[in-house]
C-alpha positions as CSV (number, residue, x, y, z in Angstrom):
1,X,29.5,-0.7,-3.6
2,X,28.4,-3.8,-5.6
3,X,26.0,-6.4,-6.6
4,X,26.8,-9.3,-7.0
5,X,24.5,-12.8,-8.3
6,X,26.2,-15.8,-6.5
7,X,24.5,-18.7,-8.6
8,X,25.0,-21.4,-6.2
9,X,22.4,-19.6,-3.8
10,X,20.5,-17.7,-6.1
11,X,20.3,-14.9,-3.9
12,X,22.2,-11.8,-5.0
13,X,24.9,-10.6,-2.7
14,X,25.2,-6.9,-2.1
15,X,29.0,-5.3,-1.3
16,X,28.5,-2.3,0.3
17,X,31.1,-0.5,2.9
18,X,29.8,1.6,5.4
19,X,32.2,3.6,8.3
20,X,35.2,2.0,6.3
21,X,33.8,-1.7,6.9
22,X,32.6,-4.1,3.6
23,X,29.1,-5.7,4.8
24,X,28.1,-8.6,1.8
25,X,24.2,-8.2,2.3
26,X,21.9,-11.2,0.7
27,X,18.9,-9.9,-0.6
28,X,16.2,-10.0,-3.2
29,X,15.3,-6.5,-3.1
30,X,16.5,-3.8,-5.7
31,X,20.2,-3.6,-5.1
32,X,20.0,0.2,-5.8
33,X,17.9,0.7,-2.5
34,X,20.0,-1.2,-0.3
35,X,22.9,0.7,-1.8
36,X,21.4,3.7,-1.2
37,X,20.3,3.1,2.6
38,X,24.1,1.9,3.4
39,X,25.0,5.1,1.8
40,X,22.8,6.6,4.1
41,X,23.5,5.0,7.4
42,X,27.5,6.4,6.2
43,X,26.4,9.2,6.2
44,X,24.7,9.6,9.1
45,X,28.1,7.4,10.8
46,X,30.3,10.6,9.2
47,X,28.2,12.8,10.6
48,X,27.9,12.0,14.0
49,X,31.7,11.2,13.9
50,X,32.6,15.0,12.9
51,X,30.3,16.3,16.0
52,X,31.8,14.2,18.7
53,X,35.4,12.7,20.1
54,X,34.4,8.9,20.3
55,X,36.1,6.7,18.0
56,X,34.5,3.8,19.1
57,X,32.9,2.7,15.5
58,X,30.3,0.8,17.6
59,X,29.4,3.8,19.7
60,X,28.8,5.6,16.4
61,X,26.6,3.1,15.3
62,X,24.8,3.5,18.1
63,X,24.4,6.9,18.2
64,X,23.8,7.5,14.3
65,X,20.9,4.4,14.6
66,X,19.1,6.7,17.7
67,X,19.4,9.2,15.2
68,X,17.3,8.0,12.3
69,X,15.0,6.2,15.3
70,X,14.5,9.6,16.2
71,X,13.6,11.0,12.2
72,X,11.6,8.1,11.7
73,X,9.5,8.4,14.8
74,X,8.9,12.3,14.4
75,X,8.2,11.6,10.4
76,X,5.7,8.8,11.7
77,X,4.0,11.5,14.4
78,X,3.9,14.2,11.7
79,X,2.3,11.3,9.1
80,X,-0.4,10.6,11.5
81,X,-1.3,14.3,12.7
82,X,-1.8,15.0,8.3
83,X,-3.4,11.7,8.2
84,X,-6.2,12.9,11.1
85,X,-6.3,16.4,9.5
86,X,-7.2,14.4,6.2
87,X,-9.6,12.6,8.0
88,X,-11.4,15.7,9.3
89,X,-11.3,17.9,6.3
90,X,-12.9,15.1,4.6
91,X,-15.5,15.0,6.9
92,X,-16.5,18.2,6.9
93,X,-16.7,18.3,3.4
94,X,-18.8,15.3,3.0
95,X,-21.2,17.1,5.9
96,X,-21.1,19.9,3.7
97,X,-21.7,18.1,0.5
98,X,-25.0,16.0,2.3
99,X,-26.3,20.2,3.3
100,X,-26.2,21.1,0.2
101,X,-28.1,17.7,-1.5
102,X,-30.6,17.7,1.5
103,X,-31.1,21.3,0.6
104,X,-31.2,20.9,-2.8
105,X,-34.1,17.4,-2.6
106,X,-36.0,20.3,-0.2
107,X,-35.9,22.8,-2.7
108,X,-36.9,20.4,-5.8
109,X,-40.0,18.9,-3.4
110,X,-41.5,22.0,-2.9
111,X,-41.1,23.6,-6.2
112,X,-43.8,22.8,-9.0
113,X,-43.1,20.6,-12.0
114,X,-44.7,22.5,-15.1
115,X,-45.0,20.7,-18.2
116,X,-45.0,21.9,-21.4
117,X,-46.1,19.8,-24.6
């Protein structure tokens, strides 16, 4: 897998071969990343190929992008469920922190202010 800067459009051109096809992807982004996700969706392509009889390269596809649908989607359910347990922790700690300066402005009300000169 390649870069590669074709001047006349400015836009690099990635080579990158995924389930034994070449793919020439335009695109501005760090060539490294999309490397690596072709790499990936290989991977995931070789893998589903080992577990099942089909051939079918296009059936494979399919199969390997319902896949990483499937690890986004429960990756995005388990980012949301820590994002509202953020949420409430920091709640009850700012409920805890107002307690304890309430308690504190009480405290420092009733108490008498001596002076010494």
């Amino acid at each position: 897998m390649s870069a590669i800067k074709n001047p006349a459009e400015g836009t690099p051109t990635i080579r990158v071969e995924i389930y034994n096809q070449t793919y020439n992807i335009r695109s501005d982004g760090d060539s490294e990343y999309v490397i690596g996700l072709a790499e990936f969706v290989d991977r995931r392509m070789r893998e589903i190929s080992s577990g099942t009889l089909t051939v079918d390269s296009l059936k494979v596809a399919i199969l390997a992008a319902l896949h990483i649908a499937d690890e986004l989607h429960r990756l995005k359910r388990l980012h949301e469920q820590t994002d509202q347990q953020l949420a409430a922790r920091s709640a009850e700690c700012a409920e805890m922190l107002d307690r304890v300066l309430k308690t504190r402005s009480a405290a420092e009300a009733i108490a008498p202010t001596i002076s010494i000169s």
